[in-house]
DSSP file (Angstrom, degrees, kcal/mol; ACC not computed):
  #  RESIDUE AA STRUCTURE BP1 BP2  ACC     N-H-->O    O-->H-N    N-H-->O    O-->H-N    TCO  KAPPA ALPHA  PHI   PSI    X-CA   Y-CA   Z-CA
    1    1 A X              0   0    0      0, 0.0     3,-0.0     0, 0.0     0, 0.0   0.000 360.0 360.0 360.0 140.0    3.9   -8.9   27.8
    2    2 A X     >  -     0   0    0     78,-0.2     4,-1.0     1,-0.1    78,-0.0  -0.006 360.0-102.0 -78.3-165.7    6.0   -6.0   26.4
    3    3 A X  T  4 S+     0   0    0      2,-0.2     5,-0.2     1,-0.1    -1,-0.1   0.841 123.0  63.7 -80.6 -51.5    4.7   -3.0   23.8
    4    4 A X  T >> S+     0   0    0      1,-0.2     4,-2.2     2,-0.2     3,-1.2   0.829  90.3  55.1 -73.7 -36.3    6.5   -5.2   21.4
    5    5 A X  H 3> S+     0   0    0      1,-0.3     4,-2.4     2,-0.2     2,-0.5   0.998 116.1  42.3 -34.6 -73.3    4.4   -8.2   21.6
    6    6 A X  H 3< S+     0   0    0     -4,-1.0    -1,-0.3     1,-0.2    -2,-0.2  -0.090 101.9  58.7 -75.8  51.3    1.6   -6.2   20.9
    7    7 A X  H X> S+     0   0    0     -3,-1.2     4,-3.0    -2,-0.5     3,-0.6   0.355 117.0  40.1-109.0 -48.2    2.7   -4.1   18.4
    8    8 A X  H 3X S+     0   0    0     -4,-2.2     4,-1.0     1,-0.3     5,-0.3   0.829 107.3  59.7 -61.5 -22.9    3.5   -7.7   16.3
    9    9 A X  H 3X S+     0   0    0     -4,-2.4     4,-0.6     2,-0.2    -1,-0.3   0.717 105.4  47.8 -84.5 -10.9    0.9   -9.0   17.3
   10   10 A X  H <> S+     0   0    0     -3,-0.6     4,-3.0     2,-0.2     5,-0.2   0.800 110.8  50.8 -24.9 -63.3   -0.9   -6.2   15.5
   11   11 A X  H  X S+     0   0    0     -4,-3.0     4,-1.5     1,-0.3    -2,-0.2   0.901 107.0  53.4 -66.7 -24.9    1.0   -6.5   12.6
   12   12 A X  H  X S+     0   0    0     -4,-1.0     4,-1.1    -5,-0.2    -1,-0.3   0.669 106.5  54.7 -94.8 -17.3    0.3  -10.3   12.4
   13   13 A X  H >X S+     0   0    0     -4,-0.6     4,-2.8    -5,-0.3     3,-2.0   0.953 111.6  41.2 -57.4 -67.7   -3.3   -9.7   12.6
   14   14 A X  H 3X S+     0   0    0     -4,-3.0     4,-0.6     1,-0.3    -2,-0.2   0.656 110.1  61.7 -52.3 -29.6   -3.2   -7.2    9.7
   15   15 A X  H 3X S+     0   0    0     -4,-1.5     4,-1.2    -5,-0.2    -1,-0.3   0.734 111.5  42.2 -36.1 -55.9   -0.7   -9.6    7.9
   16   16 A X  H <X S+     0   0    0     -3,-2.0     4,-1.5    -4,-1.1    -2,-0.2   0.675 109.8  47.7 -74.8 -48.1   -3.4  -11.9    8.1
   17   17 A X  H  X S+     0   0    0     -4,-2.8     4,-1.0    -5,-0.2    -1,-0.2   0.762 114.6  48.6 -72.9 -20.2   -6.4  -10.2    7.2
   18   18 A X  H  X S+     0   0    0     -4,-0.6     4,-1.7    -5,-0.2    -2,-0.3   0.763 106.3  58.7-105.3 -32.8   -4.7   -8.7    4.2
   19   19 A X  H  X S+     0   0    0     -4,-1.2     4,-2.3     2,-0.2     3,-0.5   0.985 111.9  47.2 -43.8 -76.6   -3.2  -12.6    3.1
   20   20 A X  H  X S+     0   0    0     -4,-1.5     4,-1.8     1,-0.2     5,-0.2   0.816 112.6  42.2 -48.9 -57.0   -7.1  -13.6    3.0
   21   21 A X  H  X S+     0   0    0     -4,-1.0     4,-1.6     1,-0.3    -1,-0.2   0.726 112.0  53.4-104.7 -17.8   -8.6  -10.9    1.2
   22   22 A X  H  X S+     0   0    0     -4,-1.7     4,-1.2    -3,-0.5    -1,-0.3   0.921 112.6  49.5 -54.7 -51.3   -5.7  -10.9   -1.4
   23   23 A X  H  < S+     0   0    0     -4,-2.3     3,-0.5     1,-0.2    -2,-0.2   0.939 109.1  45.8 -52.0 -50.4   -6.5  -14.7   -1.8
   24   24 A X  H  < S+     0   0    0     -4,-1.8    -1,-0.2     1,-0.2    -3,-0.2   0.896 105.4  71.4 -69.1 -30.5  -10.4  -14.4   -2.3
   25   25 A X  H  < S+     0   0    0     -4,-1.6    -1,-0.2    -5,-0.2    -2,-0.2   0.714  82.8 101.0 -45.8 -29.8   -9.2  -11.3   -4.9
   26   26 A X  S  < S-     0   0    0     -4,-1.2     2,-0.1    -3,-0.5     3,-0.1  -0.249  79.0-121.7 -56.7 134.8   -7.9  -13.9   -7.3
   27   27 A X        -     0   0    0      1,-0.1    -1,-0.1     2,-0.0    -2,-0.0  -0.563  38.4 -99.4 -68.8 161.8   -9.4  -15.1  -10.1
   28   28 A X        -     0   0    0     -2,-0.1    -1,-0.1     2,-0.1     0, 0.0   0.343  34.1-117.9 -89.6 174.3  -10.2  -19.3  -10.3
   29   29 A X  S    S+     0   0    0     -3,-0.1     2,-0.8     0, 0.0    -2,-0.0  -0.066  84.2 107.0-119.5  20.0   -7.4  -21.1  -12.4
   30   30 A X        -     0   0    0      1,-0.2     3,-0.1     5,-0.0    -2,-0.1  -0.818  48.2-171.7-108.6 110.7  -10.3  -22.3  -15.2
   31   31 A X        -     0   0    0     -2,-0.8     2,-0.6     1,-0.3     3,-0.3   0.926  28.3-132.1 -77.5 -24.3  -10.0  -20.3  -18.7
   32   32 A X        -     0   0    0      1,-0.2     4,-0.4     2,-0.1    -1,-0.3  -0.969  57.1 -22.0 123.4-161.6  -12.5  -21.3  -20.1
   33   33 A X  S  > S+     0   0    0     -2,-0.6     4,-1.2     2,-0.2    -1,-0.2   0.550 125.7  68.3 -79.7 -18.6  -12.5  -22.6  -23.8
   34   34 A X  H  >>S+     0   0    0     -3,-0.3     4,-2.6     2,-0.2     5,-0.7   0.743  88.6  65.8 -67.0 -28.7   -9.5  -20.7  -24.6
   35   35 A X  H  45S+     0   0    0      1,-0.2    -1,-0.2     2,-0.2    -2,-0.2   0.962 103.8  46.9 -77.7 -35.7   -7.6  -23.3  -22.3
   36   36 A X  H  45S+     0   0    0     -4,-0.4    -1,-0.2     1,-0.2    -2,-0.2   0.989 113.9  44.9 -64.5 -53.3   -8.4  -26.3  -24.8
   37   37 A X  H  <5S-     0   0    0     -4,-1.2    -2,-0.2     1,-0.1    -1,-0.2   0.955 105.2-138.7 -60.7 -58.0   -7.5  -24.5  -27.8
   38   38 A X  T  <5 +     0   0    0     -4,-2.6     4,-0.4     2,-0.1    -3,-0.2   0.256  63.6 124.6  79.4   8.7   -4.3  -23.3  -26.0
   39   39 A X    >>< +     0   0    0     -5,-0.7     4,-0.7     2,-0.1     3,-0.7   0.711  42.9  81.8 -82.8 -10.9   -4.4  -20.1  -27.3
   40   40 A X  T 34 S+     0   0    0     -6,-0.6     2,-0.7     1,-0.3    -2,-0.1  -0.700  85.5  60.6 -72.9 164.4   -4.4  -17.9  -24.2
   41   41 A X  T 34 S+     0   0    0      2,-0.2    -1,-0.3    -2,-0.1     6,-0.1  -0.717 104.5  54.5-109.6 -23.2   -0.8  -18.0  -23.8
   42   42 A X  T <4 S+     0   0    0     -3,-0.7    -2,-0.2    -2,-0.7     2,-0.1   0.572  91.4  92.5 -76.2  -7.0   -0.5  -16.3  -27.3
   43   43 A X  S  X S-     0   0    0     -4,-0.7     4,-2.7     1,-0.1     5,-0.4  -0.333  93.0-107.8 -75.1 167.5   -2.4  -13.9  -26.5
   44   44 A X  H  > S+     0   0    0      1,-0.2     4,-0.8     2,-0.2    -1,-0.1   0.763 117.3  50.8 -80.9  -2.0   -1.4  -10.3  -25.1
   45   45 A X  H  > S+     0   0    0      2,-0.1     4,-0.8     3,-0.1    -1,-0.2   0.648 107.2  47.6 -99.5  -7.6   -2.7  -11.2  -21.9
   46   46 A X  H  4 S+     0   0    0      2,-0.2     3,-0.4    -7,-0.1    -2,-0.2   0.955 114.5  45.4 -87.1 -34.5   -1.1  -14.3  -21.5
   47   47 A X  H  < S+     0   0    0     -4,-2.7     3,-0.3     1,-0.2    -3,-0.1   0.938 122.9  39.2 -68.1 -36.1    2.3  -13.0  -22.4
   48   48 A X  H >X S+     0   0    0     -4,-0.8     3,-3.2    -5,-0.4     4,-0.6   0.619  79.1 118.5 -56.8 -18.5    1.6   -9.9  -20.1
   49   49 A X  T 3< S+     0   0    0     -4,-0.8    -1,-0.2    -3,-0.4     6,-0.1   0.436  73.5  54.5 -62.5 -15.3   -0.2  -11.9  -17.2
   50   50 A X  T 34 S+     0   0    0     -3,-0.3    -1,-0.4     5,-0.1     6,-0.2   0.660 107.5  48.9-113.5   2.9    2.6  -10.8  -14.7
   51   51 A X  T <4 S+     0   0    0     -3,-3.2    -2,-0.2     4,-0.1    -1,-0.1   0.611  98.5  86.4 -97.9 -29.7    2.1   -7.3  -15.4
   52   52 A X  S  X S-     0   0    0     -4,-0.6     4,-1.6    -7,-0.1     5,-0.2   0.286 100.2 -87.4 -75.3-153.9   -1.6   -7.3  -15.0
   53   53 A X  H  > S+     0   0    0      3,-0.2     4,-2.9     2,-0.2    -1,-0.1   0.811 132.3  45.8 -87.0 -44.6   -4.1   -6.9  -11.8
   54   54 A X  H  > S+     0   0    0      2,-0.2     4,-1.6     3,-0.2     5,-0.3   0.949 106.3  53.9 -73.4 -47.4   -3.6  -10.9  -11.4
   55   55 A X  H >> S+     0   0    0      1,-0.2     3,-2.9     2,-0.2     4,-1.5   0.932 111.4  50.7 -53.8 -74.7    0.1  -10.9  -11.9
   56   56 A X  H 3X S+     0   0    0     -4,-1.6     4,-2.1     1,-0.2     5,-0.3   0.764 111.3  48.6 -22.0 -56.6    0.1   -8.1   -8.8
   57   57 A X  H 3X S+     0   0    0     -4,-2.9     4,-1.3     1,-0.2    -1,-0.2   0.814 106.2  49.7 -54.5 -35.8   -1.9  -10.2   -6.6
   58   58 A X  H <X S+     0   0    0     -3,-2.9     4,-1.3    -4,-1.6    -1,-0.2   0.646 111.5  50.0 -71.1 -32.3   -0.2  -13.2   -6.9
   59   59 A X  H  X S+     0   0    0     -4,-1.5     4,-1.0    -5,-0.3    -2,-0.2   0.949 117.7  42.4 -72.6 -40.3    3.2  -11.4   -6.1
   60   60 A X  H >X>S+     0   0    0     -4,-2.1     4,-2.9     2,-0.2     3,-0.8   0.941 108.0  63.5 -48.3 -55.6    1.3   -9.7   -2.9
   61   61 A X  H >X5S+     0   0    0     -4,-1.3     4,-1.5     1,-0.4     3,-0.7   0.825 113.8  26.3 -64.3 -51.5   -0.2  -13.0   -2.3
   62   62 A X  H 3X5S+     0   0    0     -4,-1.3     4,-0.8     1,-0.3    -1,-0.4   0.617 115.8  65.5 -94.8 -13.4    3.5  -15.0   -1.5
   63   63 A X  H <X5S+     0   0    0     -4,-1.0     4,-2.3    -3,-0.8     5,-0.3   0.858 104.7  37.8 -63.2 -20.7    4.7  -12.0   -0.6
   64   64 A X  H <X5S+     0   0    0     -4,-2.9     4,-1.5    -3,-0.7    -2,-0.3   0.871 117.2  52.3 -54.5 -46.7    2.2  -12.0    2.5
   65   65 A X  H  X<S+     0   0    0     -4,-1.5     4,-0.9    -5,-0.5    -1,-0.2   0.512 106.6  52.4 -95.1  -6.7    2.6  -15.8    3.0
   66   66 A X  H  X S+     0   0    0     -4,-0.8     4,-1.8    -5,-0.2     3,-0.5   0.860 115.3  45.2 -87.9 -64.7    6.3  -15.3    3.1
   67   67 A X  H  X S+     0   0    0     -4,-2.3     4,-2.0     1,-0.3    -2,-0.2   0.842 114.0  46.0 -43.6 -39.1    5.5  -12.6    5.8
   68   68 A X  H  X S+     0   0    0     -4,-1.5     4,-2.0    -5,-0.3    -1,-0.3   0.989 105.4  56.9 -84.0 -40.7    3.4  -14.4    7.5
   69   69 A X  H  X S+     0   0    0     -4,-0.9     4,-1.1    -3,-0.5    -2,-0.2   0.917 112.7  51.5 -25.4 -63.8    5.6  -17.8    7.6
   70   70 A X  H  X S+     0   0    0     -4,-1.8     4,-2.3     1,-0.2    -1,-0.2   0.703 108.6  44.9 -35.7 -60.6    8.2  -15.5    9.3
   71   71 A X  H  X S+     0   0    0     -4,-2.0     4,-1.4    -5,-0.2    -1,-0.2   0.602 108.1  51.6 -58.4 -36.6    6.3  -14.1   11.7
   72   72 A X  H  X S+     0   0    0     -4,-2.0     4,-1.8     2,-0.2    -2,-0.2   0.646 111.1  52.0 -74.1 -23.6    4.6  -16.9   13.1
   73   73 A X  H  X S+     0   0    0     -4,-1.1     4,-1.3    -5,-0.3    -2,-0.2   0.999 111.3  42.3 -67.7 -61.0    7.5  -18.4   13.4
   74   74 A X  H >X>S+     0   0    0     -4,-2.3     4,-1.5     2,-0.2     5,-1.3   0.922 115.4  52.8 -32.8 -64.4    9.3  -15.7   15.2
   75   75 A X  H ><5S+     0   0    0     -4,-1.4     3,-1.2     1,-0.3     5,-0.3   0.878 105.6  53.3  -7.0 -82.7    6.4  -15.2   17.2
   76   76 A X  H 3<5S+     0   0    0     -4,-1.8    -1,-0.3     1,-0.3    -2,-0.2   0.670 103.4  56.8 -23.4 -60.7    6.3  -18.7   18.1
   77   77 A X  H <<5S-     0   0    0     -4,-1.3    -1,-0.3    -3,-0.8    -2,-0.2   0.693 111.6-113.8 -55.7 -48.9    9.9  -18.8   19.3
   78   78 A X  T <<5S+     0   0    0     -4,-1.5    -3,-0.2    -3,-1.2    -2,-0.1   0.441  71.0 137.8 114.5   9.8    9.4  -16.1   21.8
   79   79 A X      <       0   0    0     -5,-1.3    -4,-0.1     1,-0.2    -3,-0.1   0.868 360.0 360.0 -42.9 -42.7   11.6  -13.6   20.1
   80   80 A X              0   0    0     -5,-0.3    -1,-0.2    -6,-0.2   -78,-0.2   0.470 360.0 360.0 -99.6 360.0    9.6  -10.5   20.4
C-alpha cells in the first residue's frame, strides 16, 4: 500500500464519522400540531427553513453522502 491509500483512507474515515454525527444532529421530521393545521409552512421558519441550523445540516448531510458515494467507489476500484 502506497501513502496514498492511507491518506484516503483517512479521509474516508473522517468522511464517515462526520456523515453520522451530522445525521444524529437532525431534528425528527414530526411538527407537531402545527403539521395538522398546516401552518408551519407560513410561518417565518418554514419559509426560511433552508437558511436555518436544519437547512445547513441537511446540505452538509448530502453533501457528505455525495462524498462518501464517491469515495467508496473510487476506493473500491483500486484507484488510489
Amino acid at each position: 500500500m502506497s501513502a496514498l491509500d492511507y491518506v484516503f483512507g483517512v479521509i474516508f474515515i473522517i468522511i464517515c464519522a462526520a456523515l453520522v454525527v451530522m445525521v444524529l444532529a437532525q431534528e425528527g421530521k414530526n411538527q407537531g400540531l402545527g403539521a395538522i393545521q398546516g401552518t408551519v409552512e407560513n410561518t417565518y421558519w418554514g419559509k426560511n427553513k433552508g437558511r436555518s441550523r436544519e437547512g445547513v445540516l441537511k446540505k452538509a448531510t448530502v453533501a457528505l453522502s455525495v462524498l462518501f458515494v464517491v469515495l467508496s467507489i473510487l476506493l473500491n476500484m483500486g484507484l488510489f
